[in-house]
VEXTIFI-994025 format. One record per residue (C-alpha): x, y negated, z. Coordinates in steps of 0.2 Angstrom, whole numbers, plus 5000, padded with zeros to 4 digits. Last residue first. Layout:
! residues N
XYZ/...
END
This chain:
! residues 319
510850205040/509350145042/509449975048/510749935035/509449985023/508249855028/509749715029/510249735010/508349755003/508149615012/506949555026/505849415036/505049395015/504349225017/502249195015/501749035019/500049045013/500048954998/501648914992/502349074995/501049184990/500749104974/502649104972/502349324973/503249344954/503249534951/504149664942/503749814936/504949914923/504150104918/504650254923/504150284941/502450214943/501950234922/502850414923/501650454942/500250394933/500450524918/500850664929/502550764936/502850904949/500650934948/499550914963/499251024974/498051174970/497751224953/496151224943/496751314929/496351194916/496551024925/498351094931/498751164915/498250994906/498950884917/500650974915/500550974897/500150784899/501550734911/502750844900/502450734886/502450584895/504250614904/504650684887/504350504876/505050424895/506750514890/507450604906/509050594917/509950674931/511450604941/510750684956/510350564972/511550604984/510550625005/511550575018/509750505026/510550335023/510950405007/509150425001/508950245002/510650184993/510050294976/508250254975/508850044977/510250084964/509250224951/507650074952/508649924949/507949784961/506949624960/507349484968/506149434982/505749574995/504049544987/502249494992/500749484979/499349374985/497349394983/496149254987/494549234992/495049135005/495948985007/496748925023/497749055026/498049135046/497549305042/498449295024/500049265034/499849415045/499649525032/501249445023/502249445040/501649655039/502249675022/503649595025/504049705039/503549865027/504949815017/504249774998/504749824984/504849774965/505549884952/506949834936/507149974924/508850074926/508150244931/509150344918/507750314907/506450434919/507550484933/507650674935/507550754955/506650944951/508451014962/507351064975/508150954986/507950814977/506150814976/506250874993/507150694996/506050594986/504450634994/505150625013/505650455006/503750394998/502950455014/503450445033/504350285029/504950275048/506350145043/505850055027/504850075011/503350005002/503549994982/502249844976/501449734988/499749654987/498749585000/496949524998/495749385007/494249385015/493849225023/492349225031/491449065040/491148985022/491249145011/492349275006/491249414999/491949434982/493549444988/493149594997/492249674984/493649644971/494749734981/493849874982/493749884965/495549894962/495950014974/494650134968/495550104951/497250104958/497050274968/496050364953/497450324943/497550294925/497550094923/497450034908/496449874907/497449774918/497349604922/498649474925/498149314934/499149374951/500749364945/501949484933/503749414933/504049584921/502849704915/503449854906/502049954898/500850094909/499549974912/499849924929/498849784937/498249874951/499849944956/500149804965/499249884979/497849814993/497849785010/496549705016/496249545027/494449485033/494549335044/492949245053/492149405062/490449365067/489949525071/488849555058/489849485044/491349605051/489849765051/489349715032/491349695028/491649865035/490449965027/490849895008/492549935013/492250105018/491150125001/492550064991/494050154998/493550315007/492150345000/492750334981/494350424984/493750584977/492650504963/494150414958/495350564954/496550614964/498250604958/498950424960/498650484982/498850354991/497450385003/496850235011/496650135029/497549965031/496149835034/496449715044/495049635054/494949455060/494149335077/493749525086/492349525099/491549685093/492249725078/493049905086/491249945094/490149915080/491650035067/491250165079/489450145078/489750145059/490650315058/490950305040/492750245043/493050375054/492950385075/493950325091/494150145095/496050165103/496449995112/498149955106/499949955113/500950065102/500950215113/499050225113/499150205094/500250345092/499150455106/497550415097/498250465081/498350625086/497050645094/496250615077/495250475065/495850345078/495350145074/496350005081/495749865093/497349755095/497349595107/498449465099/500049375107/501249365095/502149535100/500449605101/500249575082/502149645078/501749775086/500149835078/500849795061/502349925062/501250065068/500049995056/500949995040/501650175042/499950245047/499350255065/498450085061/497650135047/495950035053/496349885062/495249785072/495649595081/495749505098/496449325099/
END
């Protein structure tokens, strides 16, 4: 079987690709760069190069594929919804009109759990929760794509949706390297001590929970996936920056300051049009500082989902 990825020189998609060839599927994968070309190359996948608004490219990658996946974004919780607009909502709205074209039959994207966040602790949240806070540009645009690829499942298309929370593992190119120069640079301070419960999600699972939702029966659906129990944000933060020898700081902030220094520093940065985004922001407090955790039994019991990895094993493998 022969399917089209986008993202697939990303964290996700350099651990998806193999994993799909491993099991016998032929790989088109999209390249925005020579570099990306040479990773996907090395990976074992036919290299479609061009952007996600490059619909002749797009044409050639769908050609002939049974299912897309659909791992390209930006997770960025500081830009705005405007700025991601293209990439997230319009992308998807181009890649579902080119897969119905091509006579694609499974349509899998890869959303976030943090579209339901609303900024208040949320424990054994599922998939009927809705939230009418979120802050984030990234969530929002994520959101709404989402909602335009489970709209469009139809007989002869299933679309469905993939939801982890907190995606780590070995070759996290993102979230760790983020942590460790926070550390670093001696800014490192856990909202409340860091002892809310979190969900994660290795990026194998993620990538058996992909593959899964390709293969339901039922589209129009979207699934949170997990690593199963839930985890104590200052233990898991602390265990994976010392497989990089790293000691996570015993440093501490209230949440009430966390907020207020998030506002004054959205303020500043807003005001004065600075560069970068800001050390601390009011959608990074409700990601970091506030409990979330998440009940994936839909995605169990209806597509088979089983997390392949534990937190224990996943930080074994990195040590």
């Amino acid at each position: 079987m022969k399917v089209f990825i986008t993202g697939g020189s990303g964290f996700v998609g350099q651990n998806l690709i193999p994993l799909l060839i491993s099991k016998g599927y032929s790989v088109n994968a999209l390249a925005r760069s020579n570099k990306a070309a040479d990773t996907l190359k090395q990976l074992g996948a036919n290299v479609i190069n061009g952007d996600l608004d490059n619909l002749p490219a797009l044409k050639e990658g769908i050609a002939g594929c049974q299912s897309v996946f659909h791992l390209a974004a930006s997770v960025d919780f500081w830009a705005t919804s405007e700025q991601l607009w293209g990439l997230h909502v319009v992308a998807v709205q181009n890649l579902l009109a080119e897969a119905k074209n091509a006579g694609v039959k499974n349509f899998v994207y890869l959303s976030a759990a943090s579209v339901i966040i609303t900024g208040k602790p949320m424990s054994n949240a599922d998939e009927t929760f809705v939230s009418n806070n979120l802050l984030d540009g990234y969530s929002q645009t994520k959101l709404e794509a989402e909602k335009m690829v489970l709209r469009a499942n139809a007989p002869g298309f299933k679309t469905i949706s993939i939801r982890p929370p907190l995606i780590w593992g070995k070759g996290d190119h993102h979230v760790l390297p983020s942590i460790i120069e926070t550390i670093e640079k001696k800014k490192m301070q856990l909202i409340d001590g860091g002892l809310m419960r979190i969900a994660t999600c290795h990026v194998r699972n993620v990538c058996e929970g992909l593959i899964d939702g390709e293969k339901a029966e039922k589209g129009g659906e979207a699934y949170f996936i997990t690593d199963g129990d839930p985890v104590v944000m200052k233990d898991f933060i602390g265990k994976y920056v010392a497989t990089q020898g790293v000691t996570l700081p015993d440093k501490k902030v209230s949440l009430g300051m966390a907020r207020t220094v998030a506002g004054v520093m959205e303020f500043v940065w807003n005001t004065f049009r600075l560069k970068g985004q800001p050390p601390l922001f009011k959608a990074m407090v409700n990601m970091l500082g506030v409990e979330l955790t998440i009940n994936d039994n839909k995605a169990r019991r209806d597509i088979g989902y089983k997390n392949v990895v534990t937190v224990e094993q996943g930080l074994c493998e990195m040590k």
